[in-house]
N, C-alpha and C positions, 0 to 999 in steps of 0.2 A: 863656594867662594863668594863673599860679600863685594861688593863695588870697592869697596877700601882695601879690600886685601889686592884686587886687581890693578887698582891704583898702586900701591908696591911692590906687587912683580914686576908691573911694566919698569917703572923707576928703576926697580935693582935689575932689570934685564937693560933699560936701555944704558946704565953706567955701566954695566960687567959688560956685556957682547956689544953693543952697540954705541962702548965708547961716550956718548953726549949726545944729549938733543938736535936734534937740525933744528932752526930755528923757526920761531913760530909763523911767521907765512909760508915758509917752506912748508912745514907740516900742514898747515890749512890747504896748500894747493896737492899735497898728496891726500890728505881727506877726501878732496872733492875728486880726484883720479881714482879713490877705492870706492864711493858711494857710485862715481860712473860705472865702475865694472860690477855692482850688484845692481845698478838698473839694465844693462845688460846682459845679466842672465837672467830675470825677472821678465824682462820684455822678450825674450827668448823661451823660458820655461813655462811661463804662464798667460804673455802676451802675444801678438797673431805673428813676430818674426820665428824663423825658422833657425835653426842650428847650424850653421859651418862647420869644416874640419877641424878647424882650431878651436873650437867651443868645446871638444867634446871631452876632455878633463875638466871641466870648469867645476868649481863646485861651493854651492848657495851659500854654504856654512863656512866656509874658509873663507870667503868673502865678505861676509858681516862681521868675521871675527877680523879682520885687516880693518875692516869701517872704526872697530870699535876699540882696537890697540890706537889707533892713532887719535881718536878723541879721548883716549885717556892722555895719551902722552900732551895734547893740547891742555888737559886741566891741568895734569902735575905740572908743565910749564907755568901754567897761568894764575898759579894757586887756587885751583877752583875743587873745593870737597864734593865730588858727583851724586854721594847717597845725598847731601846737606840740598842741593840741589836739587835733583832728582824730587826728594821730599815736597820741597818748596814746592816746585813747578807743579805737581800733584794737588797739592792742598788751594793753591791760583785754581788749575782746573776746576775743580770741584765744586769751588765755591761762583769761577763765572759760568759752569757749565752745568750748574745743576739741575734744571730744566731744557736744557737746550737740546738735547740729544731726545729725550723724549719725548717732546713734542712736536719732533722733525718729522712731518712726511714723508720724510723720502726714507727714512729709516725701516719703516712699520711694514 
């Protein structure tokens, strides 16, 4: 699946099943409610807290895949093309950070 195909699922899932958009702060304050609950099992799975009762269905990948339904549904709101982007932000990288990673000490 390309970015752009995922960008029109979401679209045709969020009209068929889900009816309409919530609006865009709402969806930004659920963004930041799904990226919390993958820093919480991150900081749990890989970081020094420990597991609770309730933690113990949790799982990584159902989690980043919530992160990342909802920042699509924020582009298709906001008319923003994610590969177009994505690209862009890539080729910025590349070209401020072309040096800069390797010649990091802290890297090597």
């Amino acid at each position: 699946m390309t970015i752009k195909d995922a960008q029109q699922l979401v679209d045709q899932w969020i009209n068929i099943t889900g009816i309409r958009y919530f609006n865009e702060l709402t969806n930004t304050a659920i963004l930041m409610e799904e990226v919390g609950e993958v820093a919480r099992v991150m900081a749990r799975q890989y970081g020094e807290q420990s597991f609770k009762k309730s933690d113990t269905e949790v799982n990584l990948a159902d989690e980043m895949a919530d992160v990342l339904f909802v920042l699509i549904c924020l582009a298709n709101q906001t008319g923003i093309d994610l590969t177009e982007a994505l690209n862009k932000n890539l080729k910025k990288k590349s070209i401020r950070d072309a040096d800069r990673h390797r010649n990091n000490e802290k890297l090597k």
